[in-house]
Structures are given as C-alpha cells and as structure tokens.
C-alpha positions as a printed Julia matrix, in Angstrom:
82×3 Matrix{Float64}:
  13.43  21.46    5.91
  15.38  18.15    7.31
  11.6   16.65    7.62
  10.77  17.49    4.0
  14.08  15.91    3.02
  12.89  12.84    4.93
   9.68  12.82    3.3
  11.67  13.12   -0.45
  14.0   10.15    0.59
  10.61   7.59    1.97
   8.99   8.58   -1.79
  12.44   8.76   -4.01
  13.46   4.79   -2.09
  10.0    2.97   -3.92
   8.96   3.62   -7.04
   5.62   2.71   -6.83
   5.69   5.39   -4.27
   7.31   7.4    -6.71
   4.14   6.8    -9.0
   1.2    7.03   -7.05
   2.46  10.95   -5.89
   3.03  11.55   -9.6
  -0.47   9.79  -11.01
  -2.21  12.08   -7.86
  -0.72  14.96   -8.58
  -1.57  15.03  -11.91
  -5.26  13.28  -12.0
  -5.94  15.01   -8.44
  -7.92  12.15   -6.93
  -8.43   8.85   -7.61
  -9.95   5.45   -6.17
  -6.94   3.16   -4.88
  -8.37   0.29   -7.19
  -8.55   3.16   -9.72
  -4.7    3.72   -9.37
  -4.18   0.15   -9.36
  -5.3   -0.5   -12.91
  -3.48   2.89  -14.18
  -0.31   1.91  -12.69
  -0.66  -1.97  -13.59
   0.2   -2.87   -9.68
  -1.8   -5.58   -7.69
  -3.78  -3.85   -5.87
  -2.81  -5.2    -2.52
   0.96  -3.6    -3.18
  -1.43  -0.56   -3.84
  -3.24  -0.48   -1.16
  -0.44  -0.97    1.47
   1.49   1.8    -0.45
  -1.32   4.5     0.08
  -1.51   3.5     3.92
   1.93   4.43    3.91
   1.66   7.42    2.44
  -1.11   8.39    4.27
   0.65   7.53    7.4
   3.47   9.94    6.72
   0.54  12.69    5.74
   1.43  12.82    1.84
  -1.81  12.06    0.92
  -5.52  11.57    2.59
  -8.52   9.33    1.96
 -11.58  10.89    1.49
 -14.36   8.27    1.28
 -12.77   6.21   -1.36
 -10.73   8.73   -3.14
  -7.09   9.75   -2.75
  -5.74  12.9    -3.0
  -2.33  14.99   -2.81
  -1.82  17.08    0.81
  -0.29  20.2     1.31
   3.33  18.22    2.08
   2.35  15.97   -0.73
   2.09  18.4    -3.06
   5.61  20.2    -1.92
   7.36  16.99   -1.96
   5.97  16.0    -5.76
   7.33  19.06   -6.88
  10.55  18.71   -4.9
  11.29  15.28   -6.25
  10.39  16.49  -10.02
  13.03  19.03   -9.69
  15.46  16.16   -8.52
C-alpha cells in the first residue's frame, strides 16, 4: 500500500501528470503527439512526462501508443476518489 501511496503523491505533485493518467484512462490509448494537442502541452513537456510515467510503470508504450497499466489504472481511480 505505502508504494501505491508513493505512486498517488509522483501523479497528484504535476498536473500535467495529473492529466495525461486522466486523458488515458478515459480515451484508453493514445499517440504522445496525440495527447499533446488534446492537452494543449508542447510536446517536449509531453514527451518527458510519459517517460516518467513509464519509468514508474503507470503506463507503457506500445509502438507509438500509450496506454494505462494495471498500477495505472489503480492509482487513476485512487486519485479520483481524492
């Protein structure tokens, strides 16, 4: 539990990480230039954001498309209960 507690505080301290779980878990998956123009975000700010959630295994790249993982998912709904 302490990890997934972690994992809410990294998302809840960015917004744009904030965003990008939200806009996945509701679209599913997405390009990251894709997300870039729904979220109105440069797309380098984009693109270092979704390294760092795929570093901390909240999402995962597919080819070019992004999508929610298992912990990604939990901690999207965690945080919309917040």
């Amino acid at each position: 539990m302490n990890e997934l507690n972690d994992l809410i505080g990294f998302v809840n301290g960015n917004s744009i990480r904030q965003k990008v779980l939200s806009l996945l878990s509701s679209k599913g998956e997405m390009e990251g230039k894709r997300v870039s123009k729904t979220l109105r975000v440069a797309y380098p700010t984009i693109a270092k954001t979704l390294d760092e959630l795929e570093q901390k295994e909240l999402i995962t790249k597919k080819e070019e498309m992004y999508s929610l993982t298992e912990s990604g998912i939990k901690v999207e709904k965690m945080i919309q209960q917040i």
